[in-house]
N, C-alpha and C positions, 0 to 999 in steps of 0.2 A: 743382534738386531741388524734389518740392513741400512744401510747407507747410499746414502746418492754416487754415483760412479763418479772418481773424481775425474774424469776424461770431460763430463760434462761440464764443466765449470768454464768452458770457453762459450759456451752454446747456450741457446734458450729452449728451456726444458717447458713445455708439452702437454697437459694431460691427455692422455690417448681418448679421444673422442670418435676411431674412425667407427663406421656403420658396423653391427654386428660384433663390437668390443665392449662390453663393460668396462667402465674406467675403476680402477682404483681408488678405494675407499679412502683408501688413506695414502697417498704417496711417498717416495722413497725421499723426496726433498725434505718433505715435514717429519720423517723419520731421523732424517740426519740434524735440521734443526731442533728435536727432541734430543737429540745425541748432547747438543751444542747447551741446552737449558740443562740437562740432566749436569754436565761437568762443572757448569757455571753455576747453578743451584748448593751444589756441594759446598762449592766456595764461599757464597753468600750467606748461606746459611749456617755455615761453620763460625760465622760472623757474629749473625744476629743469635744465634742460640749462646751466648758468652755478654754479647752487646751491654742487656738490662744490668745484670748482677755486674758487669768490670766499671759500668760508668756509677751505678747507684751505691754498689759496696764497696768497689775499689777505688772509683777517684772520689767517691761520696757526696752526687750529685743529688740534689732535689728530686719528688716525683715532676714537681715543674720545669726543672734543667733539662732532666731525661726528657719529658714531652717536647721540649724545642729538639733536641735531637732525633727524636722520634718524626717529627713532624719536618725537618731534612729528609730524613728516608722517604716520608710519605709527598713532600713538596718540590723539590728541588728538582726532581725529574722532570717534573709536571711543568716546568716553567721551558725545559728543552724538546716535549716531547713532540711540539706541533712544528719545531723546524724541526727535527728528524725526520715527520712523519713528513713535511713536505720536502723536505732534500732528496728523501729517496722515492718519491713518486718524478721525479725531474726526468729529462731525457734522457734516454736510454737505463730507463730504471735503475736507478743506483741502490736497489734495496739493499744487497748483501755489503755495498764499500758502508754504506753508513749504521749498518749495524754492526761490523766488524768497526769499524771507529768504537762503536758505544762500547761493545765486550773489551775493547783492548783498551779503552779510559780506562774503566773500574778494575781489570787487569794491573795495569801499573798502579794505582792509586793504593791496593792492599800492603806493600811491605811499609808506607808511609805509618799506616796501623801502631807498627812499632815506635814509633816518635811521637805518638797521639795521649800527653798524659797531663793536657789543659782541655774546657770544656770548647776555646778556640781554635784551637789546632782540631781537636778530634770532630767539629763540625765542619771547618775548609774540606779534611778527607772526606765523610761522610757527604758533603755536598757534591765532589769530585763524582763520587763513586757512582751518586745516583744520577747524575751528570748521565754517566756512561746509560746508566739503565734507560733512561730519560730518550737517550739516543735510539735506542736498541730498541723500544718494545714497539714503538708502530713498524717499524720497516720489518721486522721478523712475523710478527701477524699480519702484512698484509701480504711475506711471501706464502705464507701457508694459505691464505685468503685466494692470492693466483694460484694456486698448483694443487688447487680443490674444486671436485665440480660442485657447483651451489648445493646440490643436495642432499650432499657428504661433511657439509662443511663442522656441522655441529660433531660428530664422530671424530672427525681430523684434527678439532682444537680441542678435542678429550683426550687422545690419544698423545698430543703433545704434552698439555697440561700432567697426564697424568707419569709422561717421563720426567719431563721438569721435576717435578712432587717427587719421583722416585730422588731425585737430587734432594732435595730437602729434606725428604728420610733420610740419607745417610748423610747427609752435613752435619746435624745433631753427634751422630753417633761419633762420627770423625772428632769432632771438638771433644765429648767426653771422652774418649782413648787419648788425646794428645795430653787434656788437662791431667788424666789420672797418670801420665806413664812421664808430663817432666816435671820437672822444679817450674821454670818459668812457664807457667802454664799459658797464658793470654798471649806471652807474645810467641809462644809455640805455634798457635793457633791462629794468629795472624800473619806467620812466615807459610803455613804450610796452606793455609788459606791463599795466599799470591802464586803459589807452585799449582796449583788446581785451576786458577783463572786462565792462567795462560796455556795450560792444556785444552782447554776451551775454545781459545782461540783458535787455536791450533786445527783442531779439530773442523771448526766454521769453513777456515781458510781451504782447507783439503777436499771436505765432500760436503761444503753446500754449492751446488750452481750459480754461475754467476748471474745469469739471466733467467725469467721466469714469468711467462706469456700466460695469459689464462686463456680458454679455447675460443672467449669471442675475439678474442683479438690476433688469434693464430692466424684467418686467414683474410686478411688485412696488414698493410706493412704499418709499422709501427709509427705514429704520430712524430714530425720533428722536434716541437714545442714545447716543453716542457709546463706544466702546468701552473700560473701564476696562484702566486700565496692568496691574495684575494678571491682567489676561485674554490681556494683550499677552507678559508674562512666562511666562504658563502655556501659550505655545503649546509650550513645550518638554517637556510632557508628550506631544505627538503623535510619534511614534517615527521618522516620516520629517526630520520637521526638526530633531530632536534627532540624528540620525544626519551630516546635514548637517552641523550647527554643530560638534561631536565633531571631524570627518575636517577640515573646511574651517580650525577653530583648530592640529588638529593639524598638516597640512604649513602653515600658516602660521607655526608655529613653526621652521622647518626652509626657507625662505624668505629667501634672501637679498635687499634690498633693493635697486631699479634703479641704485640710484647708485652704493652699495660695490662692483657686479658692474663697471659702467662702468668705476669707478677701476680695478677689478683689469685689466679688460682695458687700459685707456691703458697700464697700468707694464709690465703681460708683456705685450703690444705693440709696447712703445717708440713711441709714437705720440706727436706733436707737441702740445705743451696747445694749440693753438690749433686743434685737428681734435675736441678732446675733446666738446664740445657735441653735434656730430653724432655721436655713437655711437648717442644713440634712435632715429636713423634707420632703422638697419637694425630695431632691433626692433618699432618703427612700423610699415615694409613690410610686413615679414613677416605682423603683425597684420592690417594692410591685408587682407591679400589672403585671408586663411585665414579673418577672423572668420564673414565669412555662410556659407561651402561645411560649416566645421565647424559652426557654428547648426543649416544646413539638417539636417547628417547628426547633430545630436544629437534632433532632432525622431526622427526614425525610428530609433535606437538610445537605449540609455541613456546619458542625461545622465550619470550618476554615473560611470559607467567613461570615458568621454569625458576627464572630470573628474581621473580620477584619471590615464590617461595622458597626461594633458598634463604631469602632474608628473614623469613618466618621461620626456619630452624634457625639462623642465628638468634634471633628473640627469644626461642625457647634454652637456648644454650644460656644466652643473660639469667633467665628467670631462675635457672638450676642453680647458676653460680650465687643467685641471692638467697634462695632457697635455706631450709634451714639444713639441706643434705650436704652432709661434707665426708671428706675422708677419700679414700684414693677412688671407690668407684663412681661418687661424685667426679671427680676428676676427668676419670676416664670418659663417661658419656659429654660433656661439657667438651672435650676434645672431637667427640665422633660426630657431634653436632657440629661444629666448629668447621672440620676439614668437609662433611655435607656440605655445607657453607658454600663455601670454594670450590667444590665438583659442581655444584648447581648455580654460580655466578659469574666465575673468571672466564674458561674457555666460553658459556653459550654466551655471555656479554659480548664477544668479540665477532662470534658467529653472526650472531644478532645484526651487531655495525657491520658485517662485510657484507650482508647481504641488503643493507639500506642506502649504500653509496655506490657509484659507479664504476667502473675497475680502474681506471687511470688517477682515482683517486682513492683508493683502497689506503694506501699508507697516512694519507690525511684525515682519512673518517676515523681508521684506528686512533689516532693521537687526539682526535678532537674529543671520544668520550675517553679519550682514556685521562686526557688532561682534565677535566671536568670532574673524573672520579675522584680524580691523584688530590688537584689540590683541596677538594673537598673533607676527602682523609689527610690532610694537612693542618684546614682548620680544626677538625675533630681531636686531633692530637693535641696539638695545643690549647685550646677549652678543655678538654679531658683532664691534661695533668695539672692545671690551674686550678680546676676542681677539685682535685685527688688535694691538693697543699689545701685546699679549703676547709671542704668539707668530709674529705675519706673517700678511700676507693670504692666504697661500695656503695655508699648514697652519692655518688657520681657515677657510677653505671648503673643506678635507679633510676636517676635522671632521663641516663643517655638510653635505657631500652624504652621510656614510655614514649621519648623524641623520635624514636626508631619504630614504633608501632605506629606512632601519627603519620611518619613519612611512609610506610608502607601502603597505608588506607590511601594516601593521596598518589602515590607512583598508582597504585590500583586502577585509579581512574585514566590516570593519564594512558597508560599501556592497553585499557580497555579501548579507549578510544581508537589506538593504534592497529588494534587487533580488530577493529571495525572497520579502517581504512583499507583500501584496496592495494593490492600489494605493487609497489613502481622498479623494481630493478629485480629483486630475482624468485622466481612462482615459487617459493617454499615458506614453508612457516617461519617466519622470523621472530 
């Protein structure tokens, strides 16, 4: 793959707009920040694919223990993500110091891992961690947001997502070869998971730019000012990204969490715990392979319907799993819907938000639905596994897909509207 030239990490990087140049579909920055998700993926996911079975079978926590811990992953981020996202739109754009902050938290915080064997201790880490994520994910989307022309942008955060995702397929496989080849398996996999983040780092530090101008602001010198947080909160007065955050919290409300769907599939499976880790796999492939073709195809249609039917594979993936179809090939399609899913919502969502906010605040718009999404899949966690001690996994995601088919009929409307409004910051389909 290539990489950003690390000579350029003094300088602000460009997209080549001159007359007579086609720019770059996808640039060398967002190729190197793919690099940066691909190593950091690995890590993470080395994590969560061990996480459900170490906390439920080995420290022998509740489905409702695991849901709060669950719902750290999904929460905890989301309470840092709108000062990340506005720390790094401040003067002289500090996207890449405050996303290397986020990577290098959750970096340090993995060998703690190993000392994590109360359900208090293993949530202070898992807060930490997503602390770091929490930091990182608006400033790294809004540098792929600058260093993309608008009308690329859906292909660019395919392309990313679907490196990232390449991390996730093989985070899986890493945890199953650690578990199968030592004695202590979990805290293998928590040691070798810390030696991976910080490669990551590593990596960020070397060949991402430090600076990163998008072309309306190339020839114009850069603002002094730094963008006040109030300004950052009042982008939800613009009607397109207000509409986003609205649909994007509400199915994440209705959003079951990778790990609860995992468990439900091992039990109505009947699958071996020792095969459990590798269920992300199939969702990873699947992701794999759909994130850029759907990218490309949300460039030229609307992101937001894109968006919303991705939600509608996930519904059908619920309906399988309740289904009376079981056994591995149930499984398996239940997975390829699954990772559909996530090729058709995570990168064009974000596509979506960059082209609904203005560039100087690109890292704010990202954090503002992504925070809206996060703690939404926060509450969903927590009612989910409260559910699950109730009344069972499965008539709790009865529940949770017909709450998920309501919320789709309703985002339907609201995005319809959106897609009738006249488009205010960048001429492409959002």
């Amino acid at each position: 793959m290539y990489l950003a030239d690390s000579r350029s990490t003094k300088a602000a990087v460009v997209p080549d707009s001159r007359p007579g140049r086609r720019p770059a579909a996808v640039p060398g920055t967002v190729l190197a920040l793919g690099a940066v998700s691909l190593i950091t993926d690995i890590s993470s996911e080395m994590i969560t694919a061990v996480l459900p079975l170490y906390v439920v079978a080995g420290l022998g926590l509740s489905p409702l223990g695991f849901g709060f811990l669950d719902g750290i992953n999904n929460g905890v981020g989301a309470l840092v993500r709108l000062a990340g996202g506005h720390l790094a739109d401040g003067g002289g754009r500090r996207h890449k110091v405050v996303a290397g902050l986020g990577y290098g938290l959750s970096a340090v915080c993995k060998p703690f891992l190993l000392l994590a064997h109360t359900l208090p201790v293993l949530s202070a880490v898992l807060a930490v961690d997503r602390t770091g994520k929490g930091l990182r994910t608006a400033p790294r989307d809004a540098m792929i947001s600058l260093a993309t022309e608008p009308d690329h942008r859906g292909r660019a955060f395919g392309v990313h997502r679907a490196m990232d995702t390449t991390g996730a397929l093989l985070g899986p496989l890493v945890a199953f070869a650690v578990l199968r080849a030592t004695v202590d398996g979990y805290d293998a996999v928590f040691a070798v998971s810390g030696c991976v983040a910080a490669l990551g780092v590593l990596v960020l530090v070397l060949f991402v730019p430090r600076h990163i101008v998008a072309p309306a602001d190339a020839v114009r010198p850069p603002e002094p000012t730094r963008p006040a947080l109030r300004d950052a909160i009042g982008l939800l007065h613009r009607p397109e990204l207000r509409r986003l955050t609205v649909c994007a919290a509400l199915l994440g409300l209705t959003t079951v969490s990778d790990s609860f769907l995992y468990l439900l599939l091992q039990r109505e499976g009947d699958l071996p715990a020792h095969l459990f880790p590798l269920l992300p796999l199939g969702t990873a492939a699947s992701f794999l392979l759909l994130a850029v073709p759907l990218g490309a195809l949300a460039d030229r249609v609307s992101r937001r319907r894109l968006f919303l039917g991705g939600h509608g594979v996930l519904l059908f993936g619920y309906g399988l799993v309740l289904s009376p179809w079981h056994g591995i090939p149930a499984v398996v399609a239940v997975l390829v819907l699954h990772g559909t899913f996530y090729a058709a919502t995570d990168g064009v969502l974000a596509a979506a938000t960059a082209g609904a906010v203005p560039t100087q605040h690109q890292g704010a718009g990202q954090a503002l639905v992504g925070t809206g999404q996060a703690l939404a899949r926060f509450a969903c966690s927590l009612v989910f596994g409260a559910a699950w001690s109730l009344w069972g996994g499965r008539s709790a995601l009865a529940v949770t897909a017909a709450a998920l088919a309501v919320s789709a009929v309703v985002a339907s409307f609201v995005l319809r509207t959106a897609d009738e409004a006249p488009a205010t910051v960048d001429e492409v389909p959002v």
